[in-house]
C-alpha positions in Angstrom: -15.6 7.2 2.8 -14.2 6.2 5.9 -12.5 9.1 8.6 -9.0 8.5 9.9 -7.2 10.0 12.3 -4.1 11.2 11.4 -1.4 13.0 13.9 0.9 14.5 11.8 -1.4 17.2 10.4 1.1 19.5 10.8 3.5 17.7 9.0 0.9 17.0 5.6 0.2 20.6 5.9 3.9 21.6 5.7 4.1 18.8 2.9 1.2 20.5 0.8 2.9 24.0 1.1 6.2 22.9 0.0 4.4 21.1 -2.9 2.8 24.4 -3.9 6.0 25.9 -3.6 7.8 24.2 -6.0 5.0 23.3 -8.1 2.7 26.3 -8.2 -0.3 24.4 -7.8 -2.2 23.2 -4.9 -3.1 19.6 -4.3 -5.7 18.5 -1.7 -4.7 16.5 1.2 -6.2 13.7 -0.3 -4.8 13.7 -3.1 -1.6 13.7 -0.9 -2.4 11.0 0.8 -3.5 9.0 -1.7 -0.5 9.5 -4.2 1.6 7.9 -0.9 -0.3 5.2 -0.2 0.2 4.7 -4.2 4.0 4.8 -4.0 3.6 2.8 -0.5 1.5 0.0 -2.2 3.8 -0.2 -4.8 7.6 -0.3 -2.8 6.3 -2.7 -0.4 9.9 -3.4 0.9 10.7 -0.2 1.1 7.6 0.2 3.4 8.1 -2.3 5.3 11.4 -1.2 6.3 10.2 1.8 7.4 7.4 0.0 9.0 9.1 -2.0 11.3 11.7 -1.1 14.0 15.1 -2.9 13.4 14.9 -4.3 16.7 12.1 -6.2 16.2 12.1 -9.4 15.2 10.3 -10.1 11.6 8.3 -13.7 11.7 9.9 -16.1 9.2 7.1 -17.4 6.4 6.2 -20.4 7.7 4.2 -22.6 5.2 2.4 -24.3 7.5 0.7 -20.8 8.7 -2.7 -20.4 7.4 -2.1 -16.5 7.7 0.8 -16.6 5.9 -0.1 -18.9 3.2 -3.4 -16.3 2.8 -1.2 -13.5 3.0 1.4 -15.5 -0.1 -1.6 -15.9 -2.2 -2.7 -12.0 -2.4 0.6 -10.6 -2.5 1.4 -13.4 -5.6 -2.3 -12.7 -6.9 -4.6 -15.6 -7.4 -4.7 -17.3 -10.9 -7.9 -17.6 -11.8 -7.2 -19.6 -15.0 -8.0 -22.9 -13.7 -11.7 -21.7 -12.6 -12.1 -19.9 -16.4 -14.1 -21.9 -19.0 -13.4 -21.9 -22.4 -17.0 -21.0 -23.3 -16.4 -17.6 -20.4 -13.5 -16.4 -22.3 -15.0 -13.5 -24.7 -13.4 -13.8 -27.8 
């Protein structure tokens, strides 16, 4: 597992007490962590607007972008179905 700095320790240590506090139970910064990159992962919009200052500008999607076409086909997910044979599918 990788090490990453992180500034607001402070900050995830006062999260994790006021977790015990109202939960009785003490959960690891980890698990912290990882249950908000969960919740991130999964509000992307909301994450990005937190993300991103409003003054900046956002790029528009342009289609002609190799990044952003790469970037369309993960957050669409790839279909697969046209590389699966019949005799791959288990039945």
């Amino acid at each position: 597992m990788a090490t990453v700095k992180f500034g607001l320790q402070e900050d995830l240590n006062e999260l994790q007490a006021r977790l015990l506090l109202r939960t009785k139970r003490k959960f690891s910064k980890q698990k912290i962590l990882e249950t908000i990159y969960f919740l991130g992962s999964k509000n992307m919009d909301q994450l990005i607007d937190m993300l991103i200052d409003p003054k900046d500008e956002i790029p528009k999607n342009d289609d002609t972008d190799p990044l952003f076409k790469w970037l369309n086909r993960i957050e669409e997910g790839i279909d697969y179905t046209d590389s699966v044979k019949e005799h791959d599918v288990v039945h």
